[in-house]
PyMOL Python script that loads the backbone (N, CA, C, O; Angstrom):
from pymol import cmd

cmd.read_pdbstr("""\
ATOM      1  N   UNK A   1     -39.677   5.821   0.648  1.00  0.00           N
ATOM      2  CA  UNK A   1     -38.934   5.968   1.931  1.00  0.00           C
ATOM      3  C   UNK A   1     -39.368   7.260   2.618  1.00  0.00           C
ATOM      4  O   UNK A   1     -38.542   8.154   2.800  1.00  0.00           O
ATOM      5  N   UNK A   2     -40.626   7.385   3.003  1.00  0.00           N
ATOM      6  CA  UNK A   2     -40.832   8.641   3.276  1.00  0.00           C
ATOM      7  C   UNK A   2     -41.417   8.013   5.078  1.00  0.00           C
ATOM      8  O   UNK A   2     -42.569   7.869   5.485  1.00  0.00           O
ATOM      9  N   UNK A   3     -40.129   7.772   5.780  1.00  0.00           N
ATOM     10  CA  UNK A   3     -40.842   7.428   7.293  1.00  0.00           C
ATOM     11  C   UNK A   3     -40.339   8.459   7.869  1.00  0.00           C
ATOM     12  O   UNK A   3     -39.941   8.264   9.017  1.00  0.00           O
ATOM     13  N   UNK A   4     -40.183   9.908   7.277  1.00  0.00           N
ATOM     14  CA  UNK A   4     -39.869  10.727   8.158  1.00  0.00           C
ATOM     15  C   UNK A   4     -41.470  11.786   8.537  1.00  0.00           C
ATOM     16  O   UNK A   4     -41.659  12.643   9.400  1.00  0.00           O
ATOM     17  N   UNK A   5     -42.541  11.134   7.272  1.00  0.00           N
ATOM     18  CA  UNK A   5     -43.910  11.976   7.812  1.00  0.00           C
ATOM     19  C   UNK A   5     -44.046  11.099   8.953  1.00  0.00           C
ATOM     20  O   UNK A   5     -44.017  11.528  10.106  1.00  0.00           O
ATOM     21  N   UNK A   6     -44.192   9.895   8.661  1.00  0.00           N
ATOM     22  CA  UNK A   6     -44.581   8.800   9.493  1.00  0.00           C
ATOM     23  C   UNK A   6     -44.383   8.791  11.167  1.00  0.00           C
ATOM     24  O   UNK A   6     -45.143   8.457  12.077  1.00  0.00           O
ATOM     25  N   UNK A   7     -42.475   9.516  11.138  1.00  0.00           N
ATOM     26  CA  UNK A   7     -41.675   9.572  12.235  1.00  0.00           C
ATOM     27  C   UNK A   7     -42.523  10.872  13.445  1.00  0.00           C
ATOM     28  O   UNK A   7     -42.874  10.734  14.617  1.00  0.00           O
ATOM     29  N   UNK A   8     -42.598  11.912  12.634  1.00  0.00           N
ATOM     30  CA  UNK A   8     -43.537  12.908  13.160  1.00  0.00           C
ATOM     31  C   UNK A   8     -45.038  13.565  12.994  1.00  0.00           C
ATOM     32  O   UNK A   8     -45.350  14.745  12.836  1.00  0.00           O
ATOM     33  N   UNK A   9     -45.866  12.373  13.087  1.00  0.00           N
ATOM     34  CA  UNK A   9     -47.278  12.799  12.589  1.00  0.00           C
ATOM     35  C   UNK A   9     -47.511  13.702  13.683  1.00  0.00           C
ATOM     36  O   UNK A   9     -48.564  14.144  13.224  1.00  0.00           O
ATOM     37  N   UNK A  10     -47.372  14.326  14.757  1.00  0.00           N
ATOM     38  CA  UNK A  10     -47.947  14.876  15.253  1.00  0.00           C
ATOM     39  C   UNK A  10     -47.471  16.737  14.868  1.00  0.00           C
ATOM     40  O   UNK A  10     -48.130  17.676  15.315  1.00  0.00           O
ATOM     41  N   UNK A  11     -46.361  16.892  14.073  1.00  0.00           N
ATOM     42  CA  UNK A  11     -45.659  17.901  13.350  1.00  0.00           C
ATOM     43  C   UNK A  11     -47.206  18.641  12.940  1.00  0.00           C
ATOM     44  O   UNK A  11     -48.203  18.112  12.448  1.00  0.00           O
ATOM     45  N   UNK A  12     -46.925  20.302  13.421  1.00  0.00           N
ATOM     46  CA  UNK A  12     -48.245  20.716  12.664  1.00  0.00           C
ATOM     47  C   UNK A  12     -48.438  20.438  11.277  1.00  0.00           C
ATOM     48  O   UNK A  12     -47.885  19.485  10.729  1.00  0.00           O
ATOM     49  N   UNK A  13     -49.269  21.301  10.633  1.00  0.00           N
ATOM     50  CA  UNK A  13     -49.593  20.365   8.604  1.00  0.00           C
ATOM     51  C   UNK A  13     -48.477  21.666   8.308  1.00  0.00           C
ATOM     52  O   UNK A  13     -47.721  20.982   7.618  1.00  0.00           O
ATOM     53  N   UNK A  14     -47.905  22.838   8.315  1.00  0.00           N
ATOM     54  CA  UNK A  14     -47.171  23.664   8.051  1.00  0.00           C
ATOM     55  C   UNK A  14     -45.717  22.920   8.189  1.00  0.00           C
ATOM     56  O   UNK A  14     -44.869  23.287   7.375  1.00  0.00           O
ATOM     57  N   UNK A  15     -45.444  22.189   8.877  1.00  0.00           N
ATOM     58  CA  UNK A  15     -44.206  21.444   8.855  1.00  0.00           C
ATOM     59  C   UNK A  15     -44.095  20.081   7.944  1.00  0.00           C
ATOM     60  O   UNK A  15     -43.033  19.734   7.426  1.00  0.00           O
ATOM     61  N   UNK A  16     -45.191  19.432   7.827  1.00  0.00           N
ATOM     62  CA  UNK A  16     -45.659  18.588   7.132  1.00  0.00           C
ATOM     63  C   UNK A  16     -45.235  18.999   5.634  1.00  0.00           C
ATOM     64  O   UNK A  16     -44.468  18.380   4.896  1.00  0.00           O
ATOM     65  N   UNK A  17     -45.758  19.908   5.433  1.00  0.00           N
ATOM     66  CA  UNK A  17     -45.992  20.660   3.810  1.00  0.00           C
ATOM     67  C   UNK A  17     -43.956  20.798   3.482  1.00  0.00           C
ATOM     68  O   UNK A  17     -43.445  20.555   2.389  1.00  0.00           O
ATOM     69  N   UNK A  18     -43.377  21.118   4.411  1.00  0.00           N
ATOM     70  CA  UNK A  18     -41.866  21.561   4.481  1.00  0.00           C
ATOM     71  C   UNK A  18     -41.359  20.354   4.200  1.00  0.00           C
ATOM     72  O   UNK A  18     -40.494  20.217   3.334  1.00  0.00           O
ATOM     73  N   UNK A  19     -41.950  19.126   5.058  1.00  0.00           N
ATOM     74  CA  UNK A  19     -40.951  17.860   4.421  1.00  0.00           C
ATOM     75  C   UNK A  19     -41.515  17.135   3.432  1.00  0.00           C
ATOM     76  O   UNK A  19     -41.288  15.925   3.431  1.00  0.00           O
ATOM     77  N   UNK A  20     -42.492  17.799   2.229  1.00  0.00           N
ATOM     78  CA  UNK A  20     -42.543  17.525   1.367  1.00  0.00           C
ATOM     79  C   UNK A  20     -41.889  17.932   0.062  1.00  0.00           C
ATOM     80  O   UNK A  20     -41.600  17.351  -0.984  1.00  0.00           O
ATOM     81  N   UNK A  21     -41.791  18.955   0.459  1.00  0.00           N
ATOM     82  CA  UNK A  21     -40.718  20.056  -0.361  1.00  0.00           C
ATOM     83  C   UNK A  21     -39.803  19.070  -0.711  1.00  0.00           C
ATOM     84  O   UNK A  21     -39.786  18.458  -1.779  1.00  0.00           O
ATOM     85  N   UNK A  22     -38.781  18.895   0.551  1.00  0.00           N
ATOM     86  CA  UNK A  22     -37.505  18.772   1.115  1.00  0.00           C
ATOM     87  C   UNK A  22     -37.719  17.311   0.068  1.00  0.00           C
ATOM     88  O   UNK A  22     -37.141  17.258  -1.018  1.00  0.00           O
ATOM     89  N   UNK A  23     -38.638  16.146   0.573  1.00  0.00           N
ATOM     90  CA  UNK A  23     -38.926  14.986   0.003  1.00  0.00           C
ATOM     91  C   UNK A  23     -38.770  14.956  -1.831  1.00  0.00           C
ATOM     92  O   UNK A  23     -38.197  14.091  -2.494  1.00  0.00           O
ATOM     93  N   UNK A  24     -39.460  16.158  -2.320  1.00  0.00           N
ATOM     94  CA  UNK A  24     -39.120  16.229  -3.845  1.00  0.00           C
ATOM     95  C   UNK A  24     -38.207  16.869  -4.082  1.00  0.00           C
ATOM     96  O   UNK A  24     -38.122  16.992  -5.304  1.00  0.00           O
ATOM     97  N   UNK A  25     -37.575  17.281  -3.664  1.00  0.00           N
ATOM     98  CA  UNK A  25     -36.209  18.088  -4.143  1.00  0.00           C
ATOM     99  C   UNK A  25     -35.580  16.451  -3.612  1.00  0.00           C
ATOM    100  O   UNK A  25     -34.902  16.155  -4.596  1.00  0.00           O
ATOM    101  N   UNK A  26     -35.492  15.685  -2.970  1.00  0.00           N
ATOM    102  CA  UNK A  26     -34.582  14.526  -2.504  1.00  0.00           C
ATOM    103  C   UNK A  26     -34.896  13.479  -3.784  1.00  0.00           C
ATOM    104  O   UNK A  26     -34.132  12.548  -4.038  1.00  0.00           O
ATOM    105  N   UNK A  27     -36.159  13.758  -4.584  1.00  0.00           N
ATOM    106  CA  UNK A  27     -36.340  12.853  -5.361  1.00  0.00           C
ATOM    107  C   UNK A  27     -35.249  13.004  -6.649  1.00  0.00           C
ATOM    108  O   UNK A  27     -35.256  12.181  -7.564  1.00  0.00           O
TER     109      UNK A  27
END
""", "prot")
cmd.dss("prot")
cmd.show_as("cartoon", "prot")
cmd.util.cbc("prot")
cmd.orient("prot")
């Protein structure tokens, strides 16, 4: 369930990297 990279691909890669964090801590 990760359509929130999906939602904002245009997010620089520094914000990108943040909702991955966020994504494994959710795991």
């Amino acid at each position: 369930m990760n359509n929130r990279s999906q939602m904002k691909p245009r997010m620089r890669p520094v914000t990108s990297r943040m909702v991955e964090m966020k994504q494994k801590q959710a795991i």
